[in-house]
C-alpha positions as CSV (number, residue, x, y, z in Angstrom):
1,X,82.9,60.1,105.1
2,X,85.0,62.9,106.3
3,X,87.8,65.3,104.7
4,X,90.9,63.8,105.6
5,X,91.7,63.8,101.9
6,X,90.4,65.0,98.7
7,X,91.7,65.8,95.3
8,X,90.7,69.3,94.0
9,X,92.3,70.3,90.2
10,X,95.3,67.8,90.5
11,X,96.4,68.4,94.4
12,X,95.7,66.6,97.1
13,X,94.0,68.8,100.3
14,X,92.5,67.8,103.2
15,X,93.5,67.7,106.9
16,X,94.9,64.2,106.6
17,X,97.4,65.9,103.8
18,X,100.8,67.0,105.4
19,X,102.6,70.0,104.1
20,X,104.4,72.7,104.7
21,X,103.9,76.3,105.3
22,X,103.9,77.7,101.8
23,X,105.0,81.0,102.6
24,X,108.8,81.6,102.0
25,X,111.5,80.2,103.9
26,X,108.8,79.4,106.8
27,X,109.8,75.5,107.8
28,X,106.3,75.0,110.0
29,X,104.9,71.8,109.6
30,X,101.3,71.9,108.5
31,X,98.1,70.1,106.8
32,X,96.3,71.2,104.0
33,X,92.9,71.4,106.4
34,X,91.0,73.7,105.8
35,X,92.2,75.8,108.9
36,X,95.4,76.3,107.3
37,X,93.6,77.6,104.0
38,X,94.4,81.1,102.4
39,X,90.4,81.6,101.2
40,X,92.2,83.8,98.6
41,X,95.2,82.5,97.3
42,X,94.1,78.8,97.9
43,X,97.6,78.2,99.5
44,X,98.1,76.6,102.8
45,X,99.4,78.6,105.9
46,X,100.7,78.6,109.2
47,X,98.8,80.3,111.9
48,X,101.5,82.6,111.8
49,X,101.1,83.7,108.2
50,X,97.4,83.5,108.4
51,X,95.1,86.5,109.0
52,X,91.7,88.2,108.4
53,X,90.7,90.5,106.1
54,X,87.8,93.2,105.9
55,X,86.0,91.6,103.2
56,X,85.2,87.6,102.7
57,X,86.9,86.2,100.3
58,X,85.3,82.9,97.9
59,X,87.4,79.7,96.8
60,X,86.8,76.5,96.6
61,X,86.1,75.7,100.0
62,X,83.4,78.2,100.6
63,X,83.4,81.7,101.7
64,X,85.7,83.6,104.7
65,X,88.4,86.5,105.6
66,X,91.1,84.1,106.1
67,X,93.8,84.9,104.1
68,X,97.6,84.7,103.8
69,X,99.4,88.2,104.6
70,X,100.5,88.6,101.4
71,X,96.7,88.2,100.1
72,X,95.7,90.9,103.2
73,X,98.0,93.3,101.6
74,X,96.3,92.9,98.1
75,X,92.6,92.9,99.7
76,X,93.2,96.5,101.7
77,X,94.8,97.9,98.3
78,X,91.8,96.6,96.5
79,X,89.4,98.5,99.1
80,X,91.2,101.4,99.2
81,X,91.5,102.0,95.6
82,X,87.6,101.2,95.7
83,X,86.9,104.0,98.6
84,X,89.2,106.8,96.6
């Protein structure tokens, strides 16, 4: 049995799921895999919009720094507010 699709809280995931990007006005073609995954957010992104951030982030899915731009904005503001 493999994860080509899934139901999780009502929507369907999975790398067998085809979406797109979710962040604004980008028209990339995705799947909702988990390499597409915003660890934070729990959105789906394009490589593009996808980054790392300093600290792991927990969802669903597990545990990792991959997160969505907008998310990677939010975690550095977190940790700096933290170190000050």
């Amino acid at each position: 049995m493999g994860y080509a699709f899934y139901e999780i809280g009502g929507m369907k995931r999975g790398y067998g799921v085809r979406c797109k990007c979710h962040q604004r006005h980008c028209p990339k073609r995705i799947d909702r895999g988990l390499a597409y995954l915003c660890y934070r957010c729990t959105w789906y992104f394009c490589g593009e919009h996808l980054t790392s951030a300093e600290e792991k982030q927990e969802c669903f899915a597990g545990e990792s720094a991959q997160v969505c731009t907008d998310c990677s904005d939010e975690v550095d503001a977190e940790l700096m507010d933290r170190s000050a």
